[in-house]
GUDORO-383121 format. One record per residue (C-alpha): x, z, y; residue in one letter. Coordinates in steps of 0.05 Angstrom, whole numbers, plus 5000, padded with zeros to 4 digits. Example, Ala and Ser with C-alpha at 12.3 -4.5 7.8 and 13.67 -1.06 7.14 Angstrom:
2
524651564910A;527351434979S;
//
This chain:
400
085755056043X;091755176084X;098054956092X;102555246039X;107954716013X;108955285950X;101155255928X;099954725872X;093254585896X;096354455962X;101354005929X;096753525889X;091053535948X;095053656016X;090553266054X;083953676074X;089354196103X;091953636148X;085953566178X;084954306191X;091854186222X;090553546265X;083153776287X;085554506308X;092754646306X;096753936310X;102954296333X;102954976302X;108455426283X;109655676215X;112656266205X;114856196133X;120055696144X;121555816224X;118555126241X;113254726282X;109254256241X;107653666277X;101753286248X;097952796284X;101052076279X;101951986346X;105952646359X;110752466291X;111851736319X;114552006382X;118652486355X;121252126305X;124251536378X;125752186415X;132952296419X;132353026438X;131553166366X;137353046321X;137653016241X;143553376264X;146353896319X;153453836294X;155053306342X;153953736402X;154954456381X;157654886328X;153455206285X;154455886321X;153955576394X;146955216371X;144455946361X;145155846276X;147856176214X;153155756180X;151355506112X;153655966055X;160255796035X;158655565967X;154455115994X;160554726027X;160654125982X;153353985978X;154053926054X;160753476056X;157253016014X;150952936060X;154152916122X;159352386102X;153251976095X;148151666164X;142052156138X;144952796167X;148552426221X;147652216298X;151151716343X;156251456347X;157551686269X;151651426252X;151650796291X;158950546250X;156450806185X;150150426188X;153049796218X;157849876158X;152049806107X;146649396135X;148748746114X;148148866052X;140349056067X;137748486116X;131448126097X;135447556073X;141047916026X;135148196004X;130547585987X;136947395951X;135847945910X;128547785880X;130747355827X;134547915792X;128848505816X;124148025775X;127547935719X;129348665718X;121448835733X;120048355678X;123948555613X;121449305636X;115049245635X;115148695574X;118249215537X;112849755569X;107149285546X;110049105464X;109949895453X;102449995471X;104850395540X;108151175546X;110351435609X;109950945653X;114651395715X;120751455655X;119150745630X;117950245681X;119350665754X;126151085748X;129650535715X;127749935757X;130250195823X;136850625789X;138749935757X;137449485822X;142150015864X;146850075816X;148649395800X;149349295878X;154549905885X;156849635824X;155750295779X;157950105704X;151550115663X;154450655616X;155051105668X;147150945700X;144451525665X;147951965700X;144451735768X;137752015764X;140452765752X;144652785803X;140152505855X;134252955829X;139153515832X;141053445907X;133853275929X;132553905907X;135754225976X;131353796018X;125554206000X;122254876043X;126155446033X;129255245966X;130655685915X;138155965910X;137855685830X;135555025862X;141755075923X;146655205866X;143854645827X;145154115885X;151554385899X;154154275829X;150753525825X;154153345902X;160453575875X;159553175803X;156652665840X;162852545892X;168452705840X;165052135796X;165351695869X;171951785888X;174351535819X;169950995823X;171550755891X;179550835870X;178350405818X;175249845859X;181549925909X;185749725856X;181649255823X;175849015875X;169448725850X;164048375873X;159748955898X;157649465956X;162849955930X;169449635923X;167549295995X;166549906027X;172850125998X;175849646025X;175349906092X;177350676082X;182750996112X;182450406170X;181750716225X;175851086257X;172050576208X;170050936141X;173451546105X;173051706035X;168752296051X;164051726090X;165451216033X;162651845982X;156752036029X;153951316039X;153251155966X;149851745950X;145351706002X;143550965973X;143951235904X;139151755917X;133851475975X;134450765936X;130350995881X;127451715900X;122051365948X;120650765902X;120051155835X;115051655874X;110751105906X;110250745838X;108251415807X;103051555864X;101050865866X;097950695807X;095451435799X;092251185864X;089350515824X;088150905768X;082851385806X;080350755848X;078350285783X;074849755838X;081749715882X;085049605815X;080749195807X;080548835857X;088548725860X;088748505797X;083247865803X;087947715866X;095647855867X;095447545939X;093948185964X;100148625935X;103448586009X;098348886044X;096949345977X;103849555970X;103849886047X;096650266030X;099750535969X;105050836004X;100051116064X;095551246019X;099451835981X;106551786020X;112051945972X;116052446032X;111152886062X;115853146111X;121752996150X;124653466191X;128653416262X;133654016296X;131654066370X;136753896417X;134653956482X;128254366510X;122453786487X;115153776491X;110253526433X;103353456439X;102053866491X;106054416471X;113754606496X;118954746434X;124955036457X;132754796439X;135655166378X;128854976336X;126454606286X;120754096274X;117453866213X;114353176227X;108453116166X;108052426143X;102852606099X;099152736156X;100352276202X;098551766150X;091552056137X;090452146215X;084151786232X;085251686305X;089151106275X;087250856204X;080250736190X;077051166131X;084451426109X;081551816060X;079351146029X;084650715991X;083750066019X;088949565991X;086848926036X;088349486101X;091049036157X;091649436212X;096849936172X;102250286210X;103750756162X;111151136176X;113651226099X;119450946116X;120951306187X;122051036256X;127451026307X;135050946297X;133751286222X;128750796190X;129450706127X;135050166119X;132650026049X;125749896062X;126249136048X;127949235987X;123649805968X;118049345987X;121548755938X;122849345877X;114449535892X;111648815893X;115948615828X;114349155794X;106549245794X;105948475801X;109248465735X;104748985701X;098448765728X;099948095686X;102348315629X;097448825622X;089948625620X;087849345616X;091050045638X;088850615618X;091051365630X;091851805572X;091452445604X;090852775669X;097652715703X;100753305731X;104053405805X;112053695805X;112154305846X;116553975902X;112753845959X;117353496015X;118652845956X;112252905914X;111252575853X;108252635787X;111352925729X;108952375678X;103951815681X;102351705605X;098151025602X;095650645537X;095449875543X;090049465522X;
//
């Protein structure tokens, strides 16, 4: 098979196609989309350091001086909420933005945090286990990560079920060549999204509250420190890549166990291994297959010279499964020590909530596998037909 992110085949088996890629063509252009695909691990960990590509070109050209169309006008607010955010940012933006947040994400906040993932984890999956199982995605993964976010930015619960639509709604434009039903779909949940913000983050100027939100909010309008457009951008952005990831790798994951009965197995007779097991399941089917980068200066990758004015589409996917540097990657493995798996990036853009991703993941299947002596899946589970975040529709499981 090749590579075609719209084939559903492709989609819910994308890796024999990476190999076609890495054996023959590791850094190939494809002419659907107007991009090089990078895959071999080596090439996408480069790339990812190299600060000749940008998220962005914005910080060194206009759109029409980088050789680019502008975005359609109705598109405007999807954009203003992305780029007040550090995803679709460079430095020095992205620098201040991300100085800004990280406190709130360093190992220790975050191992201050376990007591109230667990319990969260817990009276999920408690409930999960006393109705016999369901879907375990809608049951145990969306909520666990949406509530853990959202009590840090210091969402109201009533208003948590909003959340999920709006971040599935935007993720939508991160996709190949999305669909102009899917653009005007993310336009309308950024603008929801920030209207709902700005209220929000009004309302904790007024009356501040012991959370990421009314701090931040603290600080707008001072300065060259953080506007409201910057206040709007970096809670979506920790909204939406706080549980996107970590509901897809839970999905995948015990799909993964699921299809691998002796790993399961295996994990279950010894919890000591959920580190390690935790980083395979995320290599292992890697919840963002792609990542793309805008060239900014003339660059060469693998061999091969990109011009400025391009862009690159760095496969995780790939370079996860790339055997010059995991043993047997087609093999889940969930004791894998040597694992340098890039799920959660590299460079000045890692993924500033991968400590507690990697908290959400080891609370959340430690607590299933002990409250539930036996898993079992109902019926075959079905891939959505996004490719770039790839997940599962459903995982319906019975408990026994």
């Amino acid at each position: 098979m090749r590579f075609d992110p719209w084939n559903p085949a492709f989609v819910a088996h994308p890796y024999d196609a990476y190999g076609e890629l890495r054996d023959s063509r590791p850094v190939s252009f494809f002419e659907p989309t107007g991009q090089w695909l990078v895959a071999r691990h080596q090439d996408v960990n480069a790339a990812l350091r190299d600060r000749r590509l940008g998220r962005s070109y914005l910080h060194v050209a206009s759109h029409e001086e980088f050789g680019r169309r502008p975005e359609p006008d109705f598109q405007e607010p999807f954009w203003r909420v992305t780029r007040g955010g550090m995803l679709d940012v460079e430095p020095p933006v992205h620098t201040r933005l991300r100085r800004l947040v990280s406190k709130a994400f360093t190992p220790r906040m975050v191992e201050e945090l376990r007591p109230r993932v667990r319990r969260i984890a817990g009276e999920l999956v408690d409930g999960f286990v006393e109705r016999g199982g369901g879907d375990l995605i809608a049951e145990v993964a969306e909520p666990l990560p949406v509530t853990v976010i959202a009590e840090m930015l210091g969402v109201p619960e009533a208003d948590r079920h909003l959340l999920r639509p709006w971040s599935a709604g935007m993720c939508g434009m991160y996709e190949l060549a999305p669909s102009v039903e899917a653009q005007h779909t993310a336009v309308r949940a950024a603008s929801e999204f920030a209207a709902y913000l700005r209220a929000l983050a009004a309302e904790r100027r007024a009356r501040p509250g012991d959370d990421l939100i009314s701090a931040l909010a603290q600080v707008v309008d001072e300065g060259d420190r953080l506007t409201e457009d910057e206040l709007v951008g970096t809670c979506v952005l920790l909204l939406n890549a706080g549980h996107e990831a970590t509901v897809n790798v839970t999905g995948n994951g015990w799909w993964a166990l699921l299809r691998n009965p002796g790993e399961l197995e295996r994990l279950r007779g010894d919890l000591s291994l959920l580190p390690t097991a935790i980083e395979e399941l995320m290599r292992y089917d890697t919840p963002l297959q792609l990542f793309e980068r805008w060239v900014l200066e003339d660059v060469t990758i693998g061999g091969v010279d990109i011009p400025k004015g391009v862009e690159v589409a760095l496969l995780y996917g790939s370079a996860n499964h790339d055997p010059e540097v995991f043993a047997d990657p087609g093999r889940l493995d969930i004791g894998r020590r040597d694992n340098p798996h890039i799920s959660f990036g590299a460079g000045i853009h890692f993924c500033l909530g991968a400590p507690l991703a990697r908290v959400e993941l080891a609370e959340s299947f430690g607590a299933l596998l002990k409250a539930a002596p036996k898993i079992e899946l109902v019926e075959e589970p079905v891939w959505k037909p996004n490719y770039v975040i790839r997940g599962l529709e459903a995982l319906n499981v019975s408990i026994g």
